[in-house]
PABA-503822 format. One record per residue (C-alpha): residue number from 0; residue in three letters; x, z negated, y negated. Coordinates in nm, 2 decimals, padded with zeros to 4 digits. Layout:
% residues N
    k    r    east      up   north
  NUM  ala       X       Z       Y
...
END
This chain:
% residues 330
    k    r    east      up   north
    0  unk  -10.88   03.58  -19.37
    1  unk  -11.16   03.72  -19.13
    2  unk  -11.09   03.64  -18.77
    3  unk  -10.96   03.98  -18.58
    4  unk  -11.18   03.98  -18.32
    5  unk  -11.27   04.27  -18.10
    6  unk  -11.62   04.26  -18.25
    7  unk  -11.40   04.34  -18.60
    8  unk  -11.18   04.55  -18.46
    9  unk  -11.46   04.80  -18.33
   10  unk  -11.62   04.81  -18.66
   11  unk  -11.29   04.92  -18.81
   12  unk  -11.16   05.17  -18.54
   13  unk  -11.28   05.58  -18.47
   14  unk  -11.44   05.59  -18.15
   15  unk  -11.29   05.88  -17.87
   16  unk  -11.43   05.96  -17.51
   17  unk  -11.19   06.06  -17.31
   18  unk  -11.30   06.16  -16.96
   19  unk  -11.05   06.22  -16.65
   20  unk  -11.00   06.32  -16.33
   21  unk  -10.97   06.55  -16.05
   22  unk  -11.06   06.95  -16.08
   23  unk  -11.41   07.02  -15.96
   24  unk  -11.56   06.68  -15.99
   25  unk  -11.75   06.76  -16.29
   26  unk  -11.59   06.63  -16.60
   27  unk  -11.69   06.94  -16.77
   28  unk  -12.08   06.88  -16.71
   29  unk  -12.02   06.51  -16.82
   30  unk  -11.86   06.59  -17.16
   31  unk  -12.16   06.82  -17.18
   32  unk  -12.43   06.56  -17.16
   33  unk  -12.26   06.32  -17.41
   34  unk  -12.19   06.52  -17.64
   35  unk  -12.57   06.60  -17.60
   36  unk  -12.68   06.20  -17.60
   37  unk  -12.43   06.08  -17.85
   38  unk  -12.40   06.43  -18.13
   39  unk  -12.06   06.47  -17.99
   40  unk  -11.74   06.75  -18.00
   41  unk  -11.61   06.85  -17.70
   42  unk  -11.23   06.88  -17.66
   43  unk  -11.03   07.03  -17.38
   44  unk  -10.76   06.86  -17.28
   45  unk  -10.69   07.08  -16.94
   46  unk  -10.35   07.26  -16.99
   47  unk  -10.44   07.59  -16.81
   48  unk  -10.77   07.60  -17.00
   49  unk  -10.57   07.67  -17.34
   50  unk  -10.52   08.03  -17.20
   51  unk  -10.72   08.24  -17.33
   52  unk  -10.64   08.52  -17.06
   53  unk  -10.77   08.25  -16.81
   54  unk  -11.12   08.20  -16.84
   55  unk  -11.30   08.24  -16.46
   56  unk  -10.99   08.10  -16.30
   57  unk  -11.02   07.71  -16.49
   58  unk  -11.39   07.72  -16.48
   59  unk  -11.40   07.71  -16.87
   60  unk  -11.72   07.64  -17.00
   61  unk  -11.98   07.92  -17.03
   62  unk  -12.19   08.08  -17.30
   63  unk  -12.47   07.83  -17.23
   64  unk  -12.26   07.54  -17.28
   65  unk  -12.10   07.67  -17.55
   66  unk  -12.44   07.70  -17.73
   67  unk  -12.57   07.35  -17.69
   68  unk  -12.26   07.16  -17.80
   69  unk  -11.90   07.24  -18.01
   70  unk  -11.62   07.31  -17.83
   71  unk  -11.27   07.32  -17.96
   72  unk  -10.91   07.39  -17.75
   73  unk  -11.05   07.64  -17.47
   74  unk  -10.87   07.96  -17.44
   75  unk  -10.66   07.91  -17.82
   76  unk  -10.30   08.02  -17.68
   77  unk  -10.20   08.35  -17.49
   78  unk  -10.07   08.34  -17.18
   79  unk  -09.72   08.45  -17.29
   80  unk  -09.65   08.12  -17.45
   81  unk  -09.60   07.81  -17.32
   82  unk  -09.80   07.50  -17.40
   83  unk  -09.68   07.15  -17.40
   84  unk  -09.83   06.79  -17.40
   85  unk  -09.66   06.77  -17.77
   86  unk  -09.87   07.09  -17.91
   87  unk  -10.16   06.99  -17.71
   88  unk  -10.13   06.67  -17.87
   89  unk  -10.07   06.77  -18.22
   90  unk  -10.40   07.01  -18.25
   91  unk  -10.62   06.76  -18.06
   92  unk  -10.55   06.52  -18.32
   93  unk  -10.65   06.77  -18.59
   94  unk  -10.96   06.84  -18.40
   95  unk  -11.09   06.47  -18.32
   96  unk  -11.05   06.41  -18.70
   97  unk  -11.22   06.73  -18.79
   98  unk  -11.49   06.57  -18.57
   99  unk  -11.53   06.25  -18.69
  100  unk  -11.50   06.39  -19.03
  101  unk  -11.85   06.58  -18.97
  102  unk  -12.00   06.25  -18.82
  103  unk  -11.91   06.40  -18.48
  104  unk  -11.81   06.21  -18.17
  105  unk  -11.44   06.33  -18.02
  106  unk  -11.49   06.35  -17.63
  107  unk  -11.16   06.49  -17.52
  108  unk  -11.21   06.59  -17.12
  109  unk  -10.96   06.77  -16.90
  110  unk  -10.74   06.67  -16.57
  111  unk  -10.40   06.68  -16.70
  112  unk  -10.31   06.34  -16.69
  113  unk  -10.00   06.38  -16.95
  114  unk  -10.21   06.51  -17.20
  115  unk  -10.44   06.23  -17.21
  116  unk  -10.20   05.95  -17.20
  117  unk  -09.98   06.14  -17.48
  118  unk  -10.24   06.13  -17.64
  119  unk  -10.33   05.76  -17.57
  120  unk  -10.01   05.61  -17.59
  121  unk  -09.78   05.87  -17.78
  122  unk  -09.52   06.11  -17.75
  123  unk  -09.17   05.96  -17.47
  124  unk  -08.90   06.08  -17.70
  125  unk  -08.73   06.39  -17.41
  126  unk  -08.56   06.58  -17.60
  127  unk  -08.58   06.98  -17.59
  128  unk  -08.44   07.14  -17.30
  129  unk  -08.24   07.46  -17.37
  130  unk  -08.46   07.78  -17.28
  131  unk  -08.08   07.85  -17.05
  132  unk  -08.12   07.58  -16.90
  133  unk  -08.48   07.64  -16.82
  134  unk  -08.46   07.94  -16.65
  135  unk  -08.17   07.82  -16.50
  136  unk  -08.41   07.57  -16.34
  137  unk  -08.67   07.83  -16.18
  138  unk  -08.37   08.06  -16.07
  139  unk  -08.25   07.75  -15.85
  140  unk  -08.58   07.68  -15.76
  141  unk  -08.66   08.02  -15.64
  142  unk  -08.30   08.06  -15.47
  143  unk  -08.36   07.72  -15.28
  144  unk  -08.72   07.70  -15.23
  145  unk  -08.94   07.33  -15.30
  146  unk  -08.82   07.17  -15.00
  147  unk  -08.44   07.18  -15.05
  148  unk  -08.51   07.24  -15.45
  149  unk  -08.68   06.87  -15.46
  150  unk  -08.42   06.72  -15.18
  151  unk  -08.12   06.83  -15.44
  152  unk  -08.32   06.65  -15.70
  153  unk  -08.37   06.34  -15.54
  154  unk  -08.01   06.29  -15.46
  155  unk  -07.95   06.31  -15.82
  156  unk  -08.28   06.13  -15.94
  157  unk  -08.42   05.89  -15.66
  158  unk  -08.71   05.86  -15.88
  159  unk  -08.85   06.20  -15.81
  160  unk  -08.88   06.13  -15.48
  161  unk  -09.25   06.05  -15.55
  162  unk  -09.25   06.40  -15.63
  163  unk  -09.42   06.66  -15.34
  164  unk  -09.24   06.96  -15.26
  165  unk  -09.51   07.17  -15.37
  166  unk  -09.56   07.03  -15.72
  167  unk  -09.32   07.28  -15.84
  168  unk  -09.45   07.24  -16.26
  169  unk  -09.30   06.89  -16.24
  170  unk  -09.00   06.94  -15.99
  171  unk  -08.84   07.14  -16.22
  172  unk  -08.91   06.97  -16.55
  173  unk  -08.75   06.71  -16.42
  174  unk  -08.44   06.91  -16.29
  175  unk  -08.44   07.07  -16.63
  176  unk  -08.43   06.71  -16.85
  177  unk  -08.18   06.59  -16.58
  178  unk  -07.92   06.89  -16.63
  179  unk  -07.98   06.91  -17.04
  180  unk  -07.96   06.55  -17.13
  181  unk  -07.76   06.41  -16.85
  182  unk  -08.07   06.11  -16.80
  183  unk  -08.34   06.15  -16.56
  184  unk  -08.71   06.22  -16.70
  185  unk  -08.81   05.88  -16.59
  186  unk  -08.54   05.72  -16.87
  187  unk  -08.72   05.92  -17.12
  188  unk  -09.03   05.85  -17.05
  189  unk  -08.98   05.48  -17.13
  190  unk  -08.82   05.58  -17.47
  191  unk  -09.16   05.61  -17.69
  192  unk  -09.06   05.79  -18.03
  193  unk  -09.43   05.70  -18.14
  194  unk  -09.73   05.49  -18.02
  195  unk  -10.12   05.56  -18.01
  196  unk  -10.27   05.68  -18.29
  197  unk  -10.35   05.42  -18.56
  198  unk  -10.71   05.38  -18.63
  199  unk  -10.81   05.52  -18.27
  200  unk  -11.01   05.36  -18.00
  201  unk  -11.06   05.52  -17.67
  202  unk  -11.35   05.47  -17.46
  203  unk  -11.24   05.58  -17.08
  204  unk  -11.43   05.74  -16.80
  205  unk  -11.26   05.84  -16.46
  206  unk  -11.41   06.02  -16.21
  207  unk  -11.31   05.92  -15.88
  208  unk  -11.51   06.13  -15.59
  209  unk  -11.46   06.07  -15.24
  210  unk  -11.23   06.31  -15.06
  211  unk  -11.40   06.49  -14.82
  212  unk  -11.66   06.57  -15.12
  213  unk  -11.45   06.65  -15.42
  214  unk  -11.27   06.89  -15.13
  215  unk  -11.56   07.06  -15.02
  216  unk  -11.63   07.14  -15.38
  217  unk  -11.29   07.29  -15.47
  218  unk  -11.37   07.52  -15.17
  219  unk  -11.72   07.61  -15.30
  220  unk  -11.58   07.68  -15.65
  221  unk  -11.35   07.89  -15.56
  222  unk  -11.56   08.11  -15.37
  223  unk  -11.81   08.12  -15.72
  224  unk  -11.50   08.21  -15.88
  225  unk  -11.46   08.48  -15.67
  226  unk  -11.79   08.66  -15.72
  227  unk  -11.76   08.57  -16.11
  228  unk  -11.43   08.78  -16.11
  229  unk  -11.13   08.58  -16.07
  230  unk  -10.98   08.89  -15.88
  231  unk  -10.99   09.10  -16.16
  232  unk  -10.90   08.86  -16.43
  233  unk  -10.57   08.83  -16.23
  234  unk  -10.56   09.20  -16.23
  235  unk  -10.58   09.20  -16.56
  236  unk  -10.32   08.89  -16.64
  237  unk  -10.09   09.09  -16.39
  238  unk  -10.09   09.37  -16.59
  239  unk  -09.92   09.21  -16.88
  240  unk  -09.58   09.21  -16.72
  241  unk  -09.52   08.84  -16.85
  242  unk  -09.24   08.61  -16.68
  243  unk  -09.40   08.50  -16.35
  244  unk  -09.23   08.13  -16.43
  245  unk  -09.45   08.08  -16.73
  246  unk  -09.76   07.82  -16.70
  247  unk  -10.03   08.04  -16.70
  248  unk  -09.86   08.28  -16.41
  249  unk  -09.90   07.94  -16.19
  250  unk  -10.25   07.80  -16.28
  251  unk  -10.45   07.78  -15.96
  252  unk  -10.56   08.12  -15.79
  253  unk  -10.30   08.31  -15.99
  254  unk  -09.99   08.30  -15.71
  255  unk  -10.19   08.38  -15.43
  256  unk  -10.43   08.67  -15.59
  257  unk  -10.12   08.82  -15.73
  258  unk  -10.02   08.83  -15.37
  259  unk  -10.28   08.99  -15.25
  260  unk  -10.29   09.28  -15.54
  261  unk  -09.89   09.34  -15.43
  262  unk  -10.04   09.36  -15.08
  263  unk  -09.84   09.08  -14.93
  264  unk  -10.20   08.93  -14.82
  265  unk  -10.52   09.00  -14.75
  266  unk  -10.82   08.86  -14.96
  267  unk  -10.92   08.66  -14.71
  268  unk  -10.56   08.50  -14.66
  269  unk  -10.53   08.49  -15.03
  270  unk  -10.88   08.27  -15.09
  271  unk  -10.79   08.05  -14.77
  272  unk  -10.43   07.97  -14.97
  273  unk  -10.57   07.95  -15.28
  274  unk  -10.82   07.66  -15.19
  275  unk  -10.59   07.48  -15.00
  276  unk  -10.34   07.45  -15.35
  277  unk  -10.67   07.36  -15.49
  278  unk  -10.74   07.05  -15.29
  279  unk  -10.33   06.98  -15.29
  280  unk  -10.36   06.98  -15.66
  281  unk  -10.69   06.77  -15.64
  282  unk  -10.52   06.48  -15.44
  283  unk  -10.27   06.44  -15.65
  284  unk  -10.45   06.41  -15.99
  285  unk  -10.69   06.16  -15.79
  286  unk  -10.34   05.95  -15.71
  287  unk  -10.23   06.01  -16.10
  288  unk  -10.60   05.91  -16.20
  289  unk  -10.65   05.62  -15.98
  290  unk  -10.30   05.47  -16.02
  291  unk  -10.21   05.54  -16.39
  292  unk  -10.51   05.56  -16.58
  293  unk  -10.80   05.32  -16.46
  294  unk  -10.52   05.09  -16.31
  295  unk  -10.34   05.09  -16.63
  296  unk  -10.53   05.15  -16.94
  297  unk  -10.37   05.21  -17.26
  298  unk  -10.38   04.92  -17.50
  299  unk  -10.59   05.22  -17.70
  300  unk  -10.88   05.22  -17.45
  301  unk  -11.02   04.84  -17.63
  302  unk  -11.29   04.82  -17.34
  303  unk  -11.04   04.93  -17.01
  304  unk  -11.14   05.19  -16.82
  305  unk  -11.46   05.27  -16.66
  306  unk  -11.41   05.45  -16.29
  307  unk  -11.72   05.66  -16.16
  308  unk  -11.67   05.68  -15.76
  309  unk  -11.84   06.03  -15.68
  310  unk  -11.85   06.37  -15.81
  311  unk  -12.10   06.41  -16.14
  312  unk  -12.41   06.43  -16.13
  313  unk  -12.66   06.52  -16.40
  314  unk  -12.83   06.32  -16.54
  315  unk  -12.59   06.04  -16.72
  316  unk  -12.64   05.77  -16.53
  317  unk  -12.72   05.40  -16.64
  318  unk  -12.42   05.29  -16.52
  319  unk  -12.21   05.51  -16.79
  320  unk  -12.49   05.51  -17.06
  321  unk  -12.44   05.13  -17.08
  322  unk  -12.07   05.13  -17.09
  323  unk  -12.09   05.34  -17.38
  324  unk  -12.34   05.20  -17.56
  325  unk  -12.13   04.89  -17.51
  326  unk  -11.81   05.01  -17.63
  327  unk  -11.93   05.26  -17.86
  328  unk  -12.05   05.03  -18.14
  329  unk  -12.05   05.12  -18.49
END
């Protein structure tokens, strides 16, 4: 029997780039320019971006980038549904095969962490939470606000206590798996009900920036946002009437523009807030990024995990052409 060494196991695997990290530190051009260098597909694994009513507001990629490469996952569900890392999984699988099946590379890039390491390691077997108990959930979070929402929590979960107050997505999903299983999300999350993809090899990029930086640029973006129309794509989303406690109601910009169109701020108060849940959100995907990805790779990334310490910068450097040239071979 040939020996089963990594040299064998390279040959016999389907190559995926999967690129992480904070919002605004330029995964987006990165993907770009390997899917230019290596004929590759780019796939979005941001969970906002799946919006299609949210295009301005998650910096989706434009027309131009569009053009030069494929693009698959941006703007594909409507705002009035709700997207989860299982779905998200489910058609990103279809479309990496799709891509390899046309000679394609799969580069899968977006800062929601869950979503890459579902797709990494597998699905954690939570069951389904009741839709009652759900919005039972937000109703106790709105009636009690984060701070005595997540100290309520903790008493029952100690775990979440690494949970912030503001991080109001994952305060209440793990309220809601503690009230409809009776377990805390941390037991489930250690049940797998499946394990990476078989016949998958992930080649990982992180992008680490430094703070001040990556902060800076959240603060900038937002401002482009601005005069690209993120006021009246909320204006628009607004209009809908949809349940202000589904995803796409809370992506980034979205709360505190809604404000100011109800008049409860004014524009100026409304940017200001908006950039500061920007860099809020930013610090803690650099924690997630940092401490759960390039500090624990999946066994599915063959080569560990390759951690770029500043904000992207075209052109690819020689530093990330060689570590996929390395761990990209055929």
């Amino acid at each position: 029997m040939a020996e089963d060494s990594p040299r064998n196991r390279d040959v016999r695997h389907r190559h995926v780039v999967v690129i992480g990290g904070p919002t605004a530190s330029g995964k987006s051009g990165m993907a770009l320019d390997i899917a230019l260098a290596r004929n590759g597909t780019v796939i979005n694994a941001d969970s906002m971006q799946l919006y299609a009513e949210l295009d301005v507001l998650t910096a989706r990629p434009g027309a131009e980038d569009l053009a030069q490469a494929p693009h698959r996952l941006y703007g594909v569900l409507p705002a009035a549904e709700r997207g989860s890392a299982a779905r998200w999984r489910d058609m990103a699988l279809a479309e990496i095969a799709e891509a390899h099946a046309a000679g394609r590379l799969p580069i899968v890039v977006g800062g929601t962490g869950l979503y890459l390491r579902t797709l990494m390691e597998g699905l954690s077997a939570v069951p389904a939470v009741p839709d009652e108990v759900r919005k039972a959930a937000h109703a106790r979070l709105r009636d009690l606000g984060g701070e005595a929402f997540r100290a309520e929590l903790v008493r029952r979960d100690p775990a979440s206590v690494k949970l912030s107050p503001g991080d109001t997505t994952r305060l209440t999903r793990a309220w809601e798996v503690l009230e409809a299983t009776g377990h805390p999300l941390s037991h489930w999350q250690t049940q797998r009900a499946e394990g990476a993809p078989e016949g998958l090899a992930f080649s990982v990029l992180v992008i680490d920036p430094p703070r001040d930086a990556l902060y800076a640029n959240c603060d900038r973006r937002f401002h482009v946002m601005m005069g690209q129309g993120a006021l009246e794509e909320v204006r628009r989303l607004d209009a809908l009437g949809l349940d202000p406690d589904l995803p796409a109601m809370k992506a980034l910009g979205v709360p505190e523009l809604r404000d100011h169109l109800r008049g409860a701020l004014t524009l100026d108060e409304a940017i200001a807030l908006a950039q500061q849940s920007t860099r809020r959100y930013a610090k803690r995907q650099v924690t997630w990024f940092r401490h759960q990805l390039a500090a624990r790779p999946p066994a599915s990334a063959l080569h560990g995990c390759h951690t770029i310490n500043s904000l992207y910068a075209r052109p690819l450097s020689e530093a990330i052409l060689t570590y996929l040239e390395t761990t990209l071979r055929r």
